[in-house]
LUMMARBA-721858 format. One record per residue: x, y, z of N, C-alpha, C in turn; residue in three letters. Coordinates in steps of 0.001 Angstrom, whole numbers, padded with zeros to 6 digits. Atoms other than C-alpha are relative to their C-alpha. Layout:
REM residues N
((X; Y; Z); (X; Y; Z); (X; Y; Z); Ala)
...
//
This chain:
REM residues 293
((000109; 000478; -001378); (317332; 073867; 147179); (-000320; -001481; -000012); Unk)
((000323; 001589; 000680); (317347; 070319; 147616); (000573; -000655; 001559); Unk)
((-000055; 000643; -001401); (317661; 067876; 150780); (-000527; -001058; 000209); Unk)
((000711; 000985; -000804); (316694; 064918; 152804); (-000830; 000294; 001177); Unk)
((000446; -001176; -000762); (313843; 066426; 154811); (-000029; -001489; 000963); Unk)
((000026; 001744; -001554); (313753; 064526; 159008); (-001321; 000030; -000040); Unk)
((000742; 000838; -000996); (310085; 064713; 158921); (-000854; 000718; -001366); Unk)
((001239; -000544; 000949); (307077; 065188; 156326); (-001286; 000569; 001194); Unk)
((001349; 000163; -000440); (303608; 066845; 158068); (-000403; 000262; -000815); Unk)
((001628; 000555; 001070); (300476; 065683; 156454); (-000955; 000506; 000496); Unk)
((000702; 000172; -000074); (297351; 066116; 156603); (-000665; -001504; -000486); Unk)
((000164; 001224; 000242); (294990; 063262; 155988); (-000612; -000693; -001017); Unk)
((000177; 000648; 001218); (294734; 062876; 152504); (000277; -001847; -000222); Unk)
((000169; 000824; 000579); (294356; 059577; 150928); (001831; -000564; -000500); Unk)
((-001101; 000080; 000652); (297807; 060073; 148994); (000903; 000360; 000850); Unk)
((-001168; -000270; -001427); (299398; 060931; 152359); (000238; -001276; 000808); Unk)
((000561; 001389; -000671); (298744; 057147; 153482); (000100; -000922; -000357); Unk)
((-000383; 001185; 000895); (299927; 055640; 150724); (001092; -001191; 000133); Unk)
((-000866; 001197; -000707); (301823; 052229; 151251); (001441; 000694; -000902); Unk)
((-000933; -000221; 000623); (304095; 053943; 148493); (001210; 001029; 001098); Unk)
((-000513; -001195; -000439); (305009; 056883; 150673); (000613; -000558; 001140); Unk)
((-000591; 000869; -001220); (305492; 054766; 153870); (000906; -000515; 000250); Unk)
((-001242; 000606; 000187); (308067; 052778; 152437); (000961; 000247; -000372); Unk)
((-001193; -001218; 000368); (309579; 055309; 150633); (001137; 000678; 001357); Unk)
((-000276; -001116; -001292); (309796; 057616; 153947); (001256; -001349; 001045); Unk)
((-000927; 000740; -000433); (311013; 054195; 155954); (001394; -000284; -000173); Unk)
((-001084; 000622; 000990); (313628; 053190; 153800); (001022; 001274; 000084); Unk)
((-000836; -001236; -000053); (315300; 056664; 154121); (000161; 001151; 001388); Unk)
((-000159; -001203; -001388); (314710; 058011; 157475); (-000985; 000755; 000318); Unk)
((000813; -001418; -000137); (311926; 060247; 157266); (-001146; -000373; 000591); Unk)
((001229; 000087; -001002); (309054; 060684; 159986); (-000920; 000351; -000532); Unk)
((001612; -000247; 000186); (305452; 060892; 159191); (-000589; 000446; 000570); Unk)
((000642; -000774; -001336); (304021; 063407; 161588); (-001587; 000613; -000839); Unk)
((001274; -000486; -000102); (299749; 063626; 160735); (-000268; 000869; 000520); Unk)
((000821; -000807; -000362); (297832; 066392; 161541); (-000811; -000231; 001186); Unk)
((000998; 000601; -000778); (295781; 065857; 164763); (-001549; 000867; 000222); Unk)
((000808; -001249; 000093); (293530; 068999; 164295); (000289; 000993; -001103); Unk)
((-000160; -000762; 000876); (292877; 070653; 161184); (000886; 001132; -000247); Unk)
((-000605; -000959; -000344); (294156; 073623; 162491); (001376; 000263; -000124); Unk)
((-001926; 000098; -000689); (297622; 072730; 163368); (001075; 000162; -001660); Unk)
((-000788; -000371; 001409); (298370; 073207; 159304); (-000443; 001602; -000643); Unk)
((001474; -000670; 001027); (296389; 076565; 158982); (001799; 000839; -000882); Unk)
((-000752; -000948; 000620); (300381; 078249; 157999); (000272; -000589; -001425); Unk)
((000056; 000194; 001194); (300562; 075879; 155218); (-001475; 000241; -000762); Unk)
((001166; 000006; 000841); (296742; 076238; 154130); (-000191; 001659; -000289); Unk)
((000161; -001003; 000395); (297462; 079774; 153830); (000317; 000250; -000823); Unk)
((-001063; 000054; 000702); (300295; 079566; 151603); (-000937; -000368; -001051); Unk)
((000272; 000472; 001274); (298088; 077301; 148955); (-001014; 000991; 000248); Unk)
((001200; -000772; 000253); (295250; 079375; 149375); (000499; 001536; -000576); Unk)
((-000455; -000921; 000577); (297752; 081974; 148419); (000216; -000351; -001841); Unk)
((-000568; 000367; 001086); (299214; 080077; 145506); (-001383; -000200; -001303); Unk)
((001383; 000361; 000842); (295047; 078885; 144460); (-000571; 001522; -000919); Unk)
((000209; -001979; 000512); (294621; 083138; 144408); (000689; -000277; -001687); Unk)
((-000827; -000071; 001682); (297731; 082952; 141271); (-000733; -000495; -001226); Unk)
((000522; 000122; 000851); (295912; 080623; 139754); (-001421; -000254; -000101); Unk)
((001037; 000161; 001056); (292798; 080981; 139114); (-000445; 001483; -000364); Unk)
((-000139; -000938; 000746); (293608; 084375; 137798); (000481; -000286; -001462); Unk)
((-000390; 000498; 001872); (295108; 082283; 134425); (-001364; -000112; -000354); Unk)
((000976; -000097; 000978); (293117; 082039; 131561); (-000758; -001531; 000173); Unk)
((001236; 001387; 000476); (290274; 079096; 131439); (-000120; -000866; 001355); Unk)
((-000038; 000699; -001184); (290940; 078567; 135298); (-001690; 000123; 000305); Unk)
((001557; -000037; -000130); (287122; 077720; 136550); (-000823; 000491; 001457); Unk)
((000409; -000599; -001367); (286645; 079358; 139793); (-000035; -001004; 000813); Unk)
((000228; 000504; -001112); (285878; 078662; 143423); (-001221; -000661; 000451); Unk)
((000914; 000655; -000120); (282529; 077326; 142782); (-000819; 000380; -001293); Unk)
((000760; -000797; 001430); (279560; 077646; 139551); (-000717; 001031; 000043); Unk)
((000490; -001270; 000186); (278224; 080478; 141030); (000740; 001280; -001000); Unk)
((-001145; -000321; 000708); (281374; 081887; 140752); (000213; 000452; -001702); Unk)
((000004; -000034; 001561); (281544; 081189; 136714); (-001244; 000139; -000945); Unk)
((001587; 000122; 000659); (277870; 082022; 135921); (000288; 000779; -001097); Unk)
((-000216; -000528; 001223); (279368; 084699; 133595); (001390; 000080; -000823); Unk)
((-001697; 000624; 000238); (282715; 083122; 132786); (-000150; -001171; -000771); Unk)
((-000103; 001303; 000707); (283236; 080726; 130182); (001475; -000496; 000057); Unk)
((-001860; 000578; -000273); (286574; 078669; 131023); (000126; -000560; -001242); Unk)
((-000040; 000775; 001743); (286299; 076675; 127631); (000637; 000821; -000812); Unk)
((-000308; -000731; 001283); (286421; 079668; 125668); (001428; 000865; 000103); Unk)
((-001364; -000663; -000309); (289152; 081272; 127367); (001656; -000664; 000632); Unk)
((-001031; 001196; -000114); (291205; 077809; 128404); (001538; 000558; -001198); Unk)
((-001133; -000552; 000881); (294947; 078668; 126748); (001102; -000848; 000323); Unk)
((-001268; 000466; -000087); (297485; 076419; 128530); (-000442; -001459; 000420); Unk)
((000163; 001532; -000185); (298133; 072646; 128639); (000385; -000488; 001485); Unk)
((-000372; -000020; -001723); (298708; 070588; 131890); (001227; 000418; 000271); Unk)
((-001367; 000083; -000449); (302566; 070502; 131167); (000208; 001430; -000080); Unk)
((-000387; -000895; 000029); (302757; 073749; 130345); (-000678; 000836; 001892); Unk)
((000045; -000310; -001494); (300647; 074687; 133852); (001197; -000119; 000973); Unk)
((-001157; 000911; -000934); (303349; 072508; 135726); (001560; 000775; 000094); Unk)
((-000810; -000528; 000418); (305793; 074491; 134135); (000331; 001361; 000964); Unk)
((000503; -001571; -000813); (303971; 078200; 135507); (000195; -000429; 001104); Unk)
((-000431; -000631; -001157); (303874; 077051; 138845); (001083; -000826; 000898); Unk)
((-001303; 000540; -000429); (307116; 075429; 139180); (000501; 001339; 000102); Unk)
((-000633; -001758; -000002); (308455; 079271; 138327); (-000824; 000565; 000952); Unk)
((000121; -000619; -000746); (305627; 080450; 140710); (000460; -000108; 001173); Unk)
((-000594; 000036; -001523); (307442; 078780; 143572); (001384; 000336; -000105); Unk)
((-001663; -000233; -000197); (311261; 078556; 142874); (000043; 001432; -000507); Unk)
((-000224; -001411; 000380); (311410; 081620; 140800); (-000643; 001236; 000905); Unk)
((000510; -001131; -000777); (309117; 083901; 142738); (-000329; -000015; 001737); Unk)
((000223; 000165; -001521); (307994; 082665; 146434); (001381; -000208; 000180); Unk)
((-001813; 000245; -000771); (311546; 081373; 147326); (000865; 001422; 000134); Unk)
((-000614; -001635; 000027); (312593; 085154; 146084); (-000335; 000752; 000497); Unk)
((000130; -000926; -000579); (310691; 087216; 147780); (000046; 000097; 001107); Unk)
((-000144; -000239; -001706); (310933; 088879; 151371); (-001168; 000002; 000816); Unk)
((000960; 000539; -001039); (309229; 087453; 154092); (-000258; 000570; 001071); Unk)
((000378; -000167; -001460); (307566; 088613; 157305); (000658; -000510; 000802); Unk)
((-000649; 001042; -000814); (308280; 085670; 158715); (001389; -000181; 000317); Unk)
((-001308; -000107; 000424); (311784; 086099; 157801); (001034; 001361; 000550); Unk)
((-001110; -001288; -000282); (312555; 089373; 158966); (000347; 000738; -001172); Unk)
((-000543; -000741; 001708); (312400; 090647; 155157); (000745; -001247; -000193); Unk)
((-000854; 001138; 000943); (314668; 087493; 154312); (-000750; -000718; -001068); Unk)
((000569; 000732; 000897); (314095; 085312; 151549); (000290; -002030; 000308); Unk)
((-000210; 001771; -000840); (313170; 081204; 152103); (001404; -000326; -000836); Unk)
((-001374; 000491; 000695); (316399; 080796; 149566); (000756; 000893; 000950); Unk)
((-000597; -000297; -001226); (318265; 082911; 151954); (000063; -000553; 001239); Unk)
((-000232; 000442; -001494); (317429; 081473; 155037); (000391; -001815; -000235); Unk)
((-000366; 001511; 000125); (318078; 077630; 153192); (001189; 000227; -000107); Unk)
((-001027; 000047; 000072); (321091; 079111; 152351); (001130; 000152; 001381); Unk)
((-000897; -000363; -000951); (322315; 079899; 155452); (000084; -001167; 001725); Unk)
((000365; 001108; -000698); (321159; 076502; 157190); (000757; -001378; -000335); Unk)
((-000646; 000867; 000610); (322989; 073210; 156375); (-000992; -000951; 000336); Unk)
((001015; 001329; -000025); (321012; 070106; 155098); (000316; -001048; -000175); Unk)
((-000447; 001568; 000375); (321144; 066628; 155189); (000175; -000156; -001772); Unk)
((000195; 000125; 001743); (322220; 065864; 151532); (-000896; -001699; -000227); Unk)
((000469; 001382; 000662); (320407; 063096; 149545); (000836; -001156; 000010); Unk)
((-000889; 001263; -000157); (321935; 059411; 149841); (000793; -000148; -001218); Unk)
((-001117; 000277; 000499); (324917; 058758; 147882); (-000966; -000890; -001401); Unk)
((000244; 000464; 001441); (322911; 056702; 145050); (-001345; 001025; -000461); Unk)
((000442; -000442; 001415); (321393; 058246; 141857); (-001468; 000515; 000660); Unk)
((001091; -000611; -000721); (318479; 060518; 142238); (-001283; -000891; -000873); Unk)
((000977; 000984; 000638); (316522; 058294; 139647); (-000247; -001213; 001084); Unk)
((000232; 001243; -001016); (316603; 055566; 142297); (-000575; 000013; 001147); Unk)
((000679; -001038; -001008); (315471; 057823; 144942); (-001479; -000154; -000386); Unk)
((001503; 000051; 000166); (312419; 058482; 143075); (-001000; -001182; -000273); Unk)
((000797; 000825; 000171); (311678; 055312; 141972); (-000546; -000823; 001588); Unk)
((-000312; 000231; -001526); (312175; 054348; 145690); (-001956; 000242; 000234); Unk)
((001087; -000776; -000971); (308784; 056581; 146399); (-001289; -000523; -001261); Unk)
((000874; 000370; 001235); (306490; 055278; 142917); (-000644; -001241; 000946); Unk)
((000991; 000845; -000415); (303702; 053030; 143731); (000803; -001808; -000441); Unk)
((-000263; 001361; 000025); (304559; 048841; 143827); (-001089; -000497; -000510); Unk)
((000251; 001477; 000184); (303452; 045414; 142748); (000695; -001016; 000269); Unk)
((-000508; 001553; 000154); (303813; 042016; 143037); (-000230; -000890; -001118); Unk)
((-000347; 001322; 000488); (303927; 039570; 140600); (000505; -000960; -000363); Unk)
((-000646; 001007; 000256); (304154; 036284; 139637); (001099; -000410; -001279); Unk)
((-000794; 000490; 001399); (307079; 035512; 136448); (-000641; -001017; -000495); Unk)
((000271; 000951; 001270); (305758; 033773; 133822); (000794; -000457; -000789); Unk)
((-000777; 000546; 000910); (307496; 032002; 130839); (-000086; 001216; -000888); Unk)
((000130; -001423; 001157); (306130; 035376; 128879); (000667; 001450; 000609); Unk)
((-000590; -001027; -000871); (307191; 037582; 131698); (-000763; 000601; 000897); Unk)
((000835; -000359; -000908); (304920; 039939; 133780); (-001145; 000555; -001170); Unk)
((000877; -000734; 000366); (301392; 041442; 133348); (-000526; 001183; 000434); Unk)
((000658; -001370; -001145); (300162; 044506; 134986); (-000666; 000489; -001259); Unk)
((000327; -000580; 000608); (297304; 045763; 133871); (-000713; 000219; -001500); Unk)
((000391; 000576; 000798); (296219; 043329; 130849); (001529; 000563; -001111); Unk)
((-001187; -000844; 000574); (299836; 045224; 129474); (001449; -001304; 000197); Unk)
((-000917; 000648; 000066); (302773; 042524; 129248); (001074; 000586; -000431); Unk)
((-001543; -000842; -000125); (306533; 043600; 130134); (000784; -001281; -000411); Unk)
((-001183; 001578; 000354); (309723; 041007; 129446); (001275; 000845; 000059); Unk)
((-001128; -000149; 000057); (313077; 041657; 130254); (001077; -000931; -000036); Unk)
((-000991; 001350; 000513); (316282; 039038; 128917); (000596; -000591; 001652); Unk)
((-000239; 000741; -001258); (317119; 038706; 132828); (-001072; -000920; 000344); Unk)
((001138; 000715; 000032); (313820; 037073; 132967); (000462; -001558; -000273); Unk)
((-000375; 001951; 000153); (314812; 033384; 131988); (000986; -000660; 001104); Unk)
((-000862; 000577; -000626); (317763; 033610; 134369); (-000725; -000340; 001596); Unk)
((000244; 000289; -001327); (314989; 033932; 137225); (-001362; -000626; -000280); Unk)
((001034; 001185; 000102); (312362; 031157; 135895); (000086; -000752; 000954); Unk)
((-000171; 001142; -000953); (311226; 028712; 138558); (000008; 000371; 001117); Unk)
((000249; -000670; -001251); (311546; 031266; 141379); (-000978; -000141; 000234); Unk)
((000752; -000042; -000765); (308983; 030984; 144148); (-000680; 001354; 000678); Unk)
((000175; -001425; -000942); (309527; 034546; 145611); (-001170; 000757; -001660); Unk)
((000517; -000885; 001240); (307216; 037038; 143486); (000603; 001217; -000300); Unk)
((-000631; -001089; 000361); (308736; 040027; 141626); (-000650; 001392; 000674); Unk)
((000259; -001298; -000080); (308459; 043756; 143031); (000220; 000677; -001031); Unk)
((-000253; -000431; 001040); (308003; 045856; 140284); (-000887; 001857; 000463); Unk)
((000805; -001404; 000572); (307445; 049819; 140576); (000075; 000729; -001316); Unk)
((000450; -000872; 001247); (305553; 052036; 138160); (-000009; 001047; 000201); Unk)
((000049; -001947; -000189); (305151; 055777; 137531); (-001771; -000363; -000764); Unk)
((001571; -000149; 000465); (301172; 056046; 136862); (000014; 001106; -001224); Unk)
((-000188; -000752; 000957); (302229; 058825; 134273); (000201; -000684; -001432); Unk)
((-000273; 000636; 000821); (303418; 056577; 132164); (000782; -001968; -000140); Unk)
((-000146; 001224; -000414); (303139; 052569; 132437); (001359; -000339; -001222); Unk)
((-001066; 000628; 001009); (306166; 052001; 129100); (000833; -001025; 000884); Unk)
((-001477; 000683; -000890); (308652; 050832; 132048); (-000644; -000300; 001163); Unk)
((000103; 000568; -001182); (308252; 048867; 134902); (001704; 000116; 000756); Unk)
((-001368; -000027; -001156); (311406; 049070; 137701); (-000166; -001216; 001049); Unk)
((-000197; 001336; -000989); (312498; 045735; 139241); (001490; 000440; 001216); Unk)
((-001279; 000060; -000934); (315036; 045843; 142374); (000984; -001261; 000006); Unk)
((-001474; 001216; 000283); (318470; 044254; 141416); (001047; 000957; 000857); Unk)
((-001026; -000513; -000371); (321153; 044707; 143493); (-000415; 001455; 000461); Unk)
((000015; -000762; -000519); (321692; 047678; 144284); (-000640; 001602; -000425); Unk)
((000545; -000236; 000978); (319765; 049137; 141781); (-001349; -000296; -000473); Unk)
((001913; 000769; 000306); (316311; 048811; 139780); (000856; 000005; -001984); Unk)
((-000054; 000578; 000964); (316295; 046828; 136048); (-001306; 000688; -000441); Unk)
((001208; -000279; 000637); (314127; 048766; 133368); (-000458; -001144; -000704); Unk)
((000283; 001262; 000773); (311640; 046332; 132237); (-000921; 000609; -001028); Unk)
((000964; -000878; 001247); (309786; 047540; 128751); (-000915; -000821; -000418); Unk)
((000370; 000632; 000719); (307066; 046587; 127075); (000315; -001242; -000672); Unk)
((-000395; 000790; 000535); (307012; 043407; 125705); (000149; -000083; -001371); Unk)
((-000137; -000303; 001922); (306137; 044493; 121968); (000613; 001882; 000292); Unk)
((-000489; -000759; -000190); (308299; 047118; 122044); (-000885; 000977; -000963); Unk)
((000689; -000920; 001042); (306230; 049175; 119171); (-001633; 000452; 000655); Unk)
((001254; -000563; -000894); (303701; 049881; 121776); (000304; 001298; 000249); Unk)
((-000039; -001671; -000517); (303488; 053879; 122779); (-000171; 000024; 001235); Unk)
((000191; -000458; -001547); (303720; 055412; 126383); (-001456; -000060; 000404); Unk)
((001493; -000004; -000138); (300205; 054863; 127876); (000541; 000482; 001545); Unk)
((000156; -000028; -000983); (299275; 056401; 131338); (-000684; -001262; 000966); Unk)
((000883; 000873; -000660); (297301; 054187; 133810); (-001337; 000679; 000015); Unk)
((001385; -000195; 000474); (294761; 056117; 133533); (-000970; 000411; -001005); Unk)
((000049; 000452; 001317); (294109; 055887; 129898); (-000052; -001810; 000112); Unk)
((000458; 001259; 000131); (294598; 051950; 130307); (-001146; -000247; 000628); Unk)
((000972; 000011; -000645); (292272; 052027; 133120); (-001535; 000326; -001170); Unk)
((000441; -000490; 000822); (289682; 053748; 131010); (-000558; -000839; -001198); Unk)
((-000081; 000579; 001382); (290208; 051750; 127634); (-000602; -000964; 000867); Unk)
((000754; 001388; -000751); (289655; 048598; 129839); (-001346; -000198; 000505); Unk)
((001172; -000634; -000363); (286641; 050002; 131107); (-000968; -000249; -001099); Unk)
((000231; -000014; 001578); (285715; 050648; 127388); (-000493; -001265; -000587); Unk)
((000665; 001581; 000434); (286006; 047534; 126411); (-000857; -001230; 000413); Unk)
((001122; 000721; -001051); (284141; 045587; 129034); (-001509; 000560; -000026); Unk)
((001327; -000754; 000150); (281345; 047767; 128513); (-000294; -000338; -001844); Unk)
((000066; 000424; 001215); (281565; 046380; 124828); (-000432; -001673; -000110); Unk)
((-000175; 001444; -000183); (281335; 042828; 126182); (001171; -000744; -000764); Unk)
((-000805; 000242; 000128); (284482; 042397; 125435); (000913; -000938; 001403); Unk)
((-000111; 000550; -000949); (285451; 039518; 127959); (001858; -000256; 000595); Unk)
((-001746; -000147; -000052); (289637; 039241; 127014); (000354; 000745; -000359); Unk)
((000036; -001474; 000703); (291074; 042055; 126668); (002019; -000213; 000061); Unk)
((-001843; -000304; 000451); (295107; 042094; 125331); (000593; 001171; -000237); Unk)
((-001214; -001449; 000087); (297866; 044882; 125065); (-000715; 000492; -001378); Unk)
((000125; -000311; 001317); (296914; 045307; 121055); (-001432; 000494; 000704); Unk)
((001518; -000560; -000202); (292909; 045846; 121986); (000327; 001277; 000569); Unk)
((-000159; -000678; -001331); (293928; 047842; 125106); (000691; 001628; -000787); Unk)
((-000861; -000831; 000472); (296381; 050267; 122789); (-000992; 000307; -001141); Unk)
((000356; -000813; 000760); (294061; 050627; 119876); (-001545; 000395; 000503); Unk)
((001182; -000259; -000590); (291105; 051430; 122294); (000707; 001816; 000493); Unk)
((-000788; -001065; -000285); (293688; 054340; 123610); (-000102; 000934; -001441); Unk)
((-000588; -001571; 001434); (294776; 055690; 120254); (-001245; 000448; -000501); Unk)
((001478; -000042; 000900); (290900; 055431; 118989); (000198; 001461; 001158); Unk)
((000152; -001009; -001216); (290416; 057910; 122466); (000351; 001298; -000408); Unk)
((-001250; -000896; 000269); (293854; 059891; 121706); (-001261; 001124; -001316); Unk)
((000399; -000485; 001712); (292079; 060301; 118097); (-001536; 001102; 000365); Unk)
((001138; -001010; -000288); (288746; 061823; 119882); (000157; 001216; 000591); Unk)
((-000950; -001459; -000975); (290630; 064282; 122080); (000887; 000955; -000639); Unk)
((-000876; -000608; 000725); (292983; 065298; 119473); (-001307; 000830; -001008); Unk)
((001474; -000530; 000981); (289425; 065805; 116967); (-000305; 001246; 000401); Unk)
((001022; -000623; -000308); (287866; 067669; 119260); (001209; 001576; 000523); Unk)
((-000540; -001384; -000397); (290859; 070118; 120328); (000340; 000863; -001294); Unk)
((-000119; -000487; 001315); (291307; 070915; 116623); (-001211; 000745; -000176); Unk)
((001300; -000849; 000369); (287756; 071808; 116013); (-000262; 001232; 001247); Unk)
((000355; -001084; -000851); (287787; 073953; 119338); (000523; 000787; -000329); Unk)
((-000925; -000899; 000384); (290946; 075565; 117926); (-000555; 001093; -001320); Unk)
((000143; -000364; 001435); (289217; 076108; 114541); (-001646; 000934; 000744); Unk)
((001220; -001347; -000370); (285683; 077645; 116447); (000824; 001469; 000454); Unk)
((-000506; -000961; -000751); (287689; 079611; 118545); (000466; 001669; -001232); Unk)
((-000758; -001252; 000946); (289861; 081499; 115530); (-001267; 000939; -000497); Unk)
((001148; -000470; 000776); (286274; 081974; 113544); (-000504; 001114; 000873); Unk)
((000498; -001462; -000748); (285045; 083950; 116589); (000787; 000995; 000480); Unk)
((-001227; -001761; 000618); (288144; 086222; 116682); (-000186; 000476; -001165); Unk)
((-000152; -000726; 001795); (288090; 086848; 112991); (-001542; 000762; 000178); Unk)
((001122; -000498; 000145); (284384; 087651; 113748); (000020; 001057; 000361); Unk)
((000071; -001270; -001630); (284696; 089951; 116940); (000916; 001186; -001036); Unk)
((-000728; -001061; 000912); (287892; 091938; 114491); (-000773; 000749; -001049); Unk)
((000374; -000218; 001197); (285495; 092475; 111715); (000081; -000549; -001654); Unk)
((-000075; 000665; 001525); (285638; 092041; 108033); (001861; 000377; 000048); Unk)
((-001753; -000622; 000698); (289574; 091620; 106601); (000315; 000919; -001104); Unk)
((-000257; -001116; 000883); (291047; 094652; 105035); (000261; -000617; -001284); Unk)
((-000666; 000637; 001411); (291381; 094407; 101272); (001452; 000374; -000079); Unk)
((-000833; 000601; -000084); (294765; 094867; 101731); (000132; 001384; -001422); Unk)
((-000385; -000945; 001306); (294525; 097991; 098686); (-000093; 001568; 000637); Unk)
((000069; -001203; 000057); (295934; 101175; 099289); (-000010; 000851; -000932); Unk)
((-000046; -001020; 001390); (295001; 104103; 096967); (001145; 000809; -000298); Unk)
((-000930; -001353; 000073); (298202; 106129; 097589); (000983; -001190; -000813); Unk)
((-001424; 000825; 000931); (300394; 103056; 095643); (-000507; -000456; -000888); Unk)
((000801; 000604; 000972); (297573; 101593; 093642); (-000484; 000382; -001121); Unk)
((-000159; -000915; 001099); (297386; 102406; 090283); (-002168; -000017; -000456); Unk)
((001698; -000121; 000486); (293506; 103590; 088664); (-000947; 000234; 001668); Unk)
((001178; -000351; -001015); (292364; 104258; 092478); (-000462; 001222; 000030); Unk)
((000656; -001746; 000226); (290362; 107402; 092820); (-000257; 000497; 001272); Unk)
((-000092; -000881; -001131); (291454; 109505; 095464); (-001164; 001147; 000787); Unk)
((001648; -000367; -000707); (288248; 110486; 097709); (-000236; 001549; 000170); Unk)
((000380; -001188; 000534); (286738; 113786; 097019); (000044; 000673; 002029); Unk)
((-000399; -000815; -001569); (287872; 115958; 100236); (-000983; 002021; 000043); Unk)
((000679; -001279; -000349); (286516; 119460; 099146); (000605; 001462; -000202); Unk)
((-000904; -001125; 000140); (289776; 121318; 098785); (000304; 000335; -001620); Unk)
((-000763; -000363; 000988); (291186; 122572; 095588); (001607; -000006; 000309); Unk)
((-001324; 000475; -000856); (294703; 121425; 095686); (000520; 001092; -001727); Unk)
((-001158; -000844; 001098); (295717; 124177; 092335); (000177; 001259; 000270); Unk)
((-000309; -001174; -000038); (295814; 126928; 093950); (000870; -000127; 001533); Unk)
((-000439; -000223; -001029); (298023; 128214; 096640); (-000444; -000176; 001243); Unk)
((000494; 000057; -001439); (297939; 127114; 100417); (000375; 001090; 000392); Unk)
((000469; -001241; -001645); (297112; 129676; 103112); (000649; -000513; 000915); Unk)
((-000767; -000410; -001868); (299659; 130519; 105648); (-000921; -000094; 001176); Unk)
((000560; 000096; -000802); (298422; 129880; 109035); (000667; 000755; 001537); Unk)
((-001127; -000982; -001450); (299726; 131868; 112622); (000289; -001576; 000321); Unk)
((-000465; 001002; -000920); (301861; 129243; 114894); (000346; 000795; 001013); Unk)
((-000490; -000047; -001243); (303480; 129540; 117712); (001904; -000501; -000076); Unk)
((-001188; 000045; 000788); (307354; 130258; 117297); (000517; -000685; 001609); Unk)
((-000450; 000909; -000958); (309447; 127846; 120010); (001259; 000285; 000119); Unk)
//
């Protein structure tokens, strides 16, 4: 299912308000209709409060409050990563809500009733352009080195042809991952990379963080190289510590199972001594009555 929707309603989140979303929504048509009374969303706050039910029935989810988890350890029973979450409830909506039959619907299904509706399609350019369309902005100034965002320096070879400009560059990011910056050319956006290309994907909030880090070090300049091996040092504590959780964790399964079998059976093993039962096995077995079928 897929479309150009005529109108988003919000509530009045923070990330509903964003200059990103505004310009996005402008730029394409789409109305911004707020909430004016809590209320007026309770059919969507049912829905997540349905979807919150799914999950925090997974493993290492932490409840609805710490009362809640007074005899619940989420740590010990934690099992899936974020991407892999993202994954579950991408399938809990398309795969299963979209499929099943609705009240609301008359028994139909919401893929049934999209199917039987016609939608504005998406604009004629590239859906990558779309999204970058809706990613958070900047401004800056071009340098002779190129841009900074972020104590992080980008450079792209179009760069020299627009030295001396006055106007300042728009440049959106994806906060997931700062590697690429997106400049608007034409009709189009210019990936701009790293300037030392042998730099790794960093989030923003990992640089954020590191920068943090280091200022709290009295560290007064802080460069891409600091900034990246303040990250990987991080990476290196997070990675430590999920290893050693991995390695408690097994120890207290192997515990909870018991001791490991030796692994020796007497019926193939030669010199074992077959356990004293009681019978005499040299004389004739005794017939027993059955039951003829």
């Amino acid at each position: 299912m897929s479309g150009l929707p005529k109108s988003l309603q919000l509530d009045g989140a923070a990330e509903f308000k964003s200059k990103a979303l505004k310009r996005g929504c402008a730029q394409y048509g789409i109305e911004l209709v707020h909430r004016e009374r809590p209320h007026h969303g309770g059919h969507i706050e049912r829905l997540i409060g349905t979807k919150m039910s799914k999950l925090k029935a997974l493993p290492g989810a932490t409840g609805g409050s710490p009362k809640a988890r007074r005899s619940y350890d989420p740590d010990k029973h934690a099992a899936m990563t974020l991407g892999e979450l993202e994954s579950w409830f991408a399938q809990q909506i398309v795969g299963r809500y979209h499929q099943e039959p609705h009240r609301g619907l008359k028994g139909g299904t919401p893929s049934g009733a999209w199917a039987l509706h016609t939608s504005q399609p998406l604009p004629p350019s590239s859906l990558k352009r779309f999204r970058i369309d809706f990613l958070p902005a900047i401004a800056r100034t071009l340098r002779r080195d190129g841009v900074v965002f972020e104590n992080l320096r980008y450079w792209h070879p179009i760069f020299t042809q627009w030295l001396g400009q006055e106007e300042r560059l728009t440049l959106h990011f994806d906060p997931r991952n700062l590697a690429t910056l997106y400049v608007p050319h034409g009709d189009d956006y210019l990936e701009v990379p790293f300037a030392d290309l042998r730099l790794p994907p960093v989030s923003l909030w990992e640089v954020q963080a590191a920068a943090r880090h280091l200022h709290q070090l009295g560290q007064k300049s802080i460069n891409s190289a600091l900034l990246i091996e303040a990250i990987e040092k991080q990476r290196e504590i997070v990675r430590g510590a999920q290893a050693k959780t991995k390695k408690m964790r097994r120890k207290q399964q192997a515990a909870q199972r018991g001791p490991t079998p030796s692994g020796i059976d007497p019926l193939v093993t030669p010199g074992a001594k077959t356990p004293a039962t009681g019978t005499d096995y040299s004389k004739p077995a005794k017939p027993f009555k059955g039951e003829v079928w």
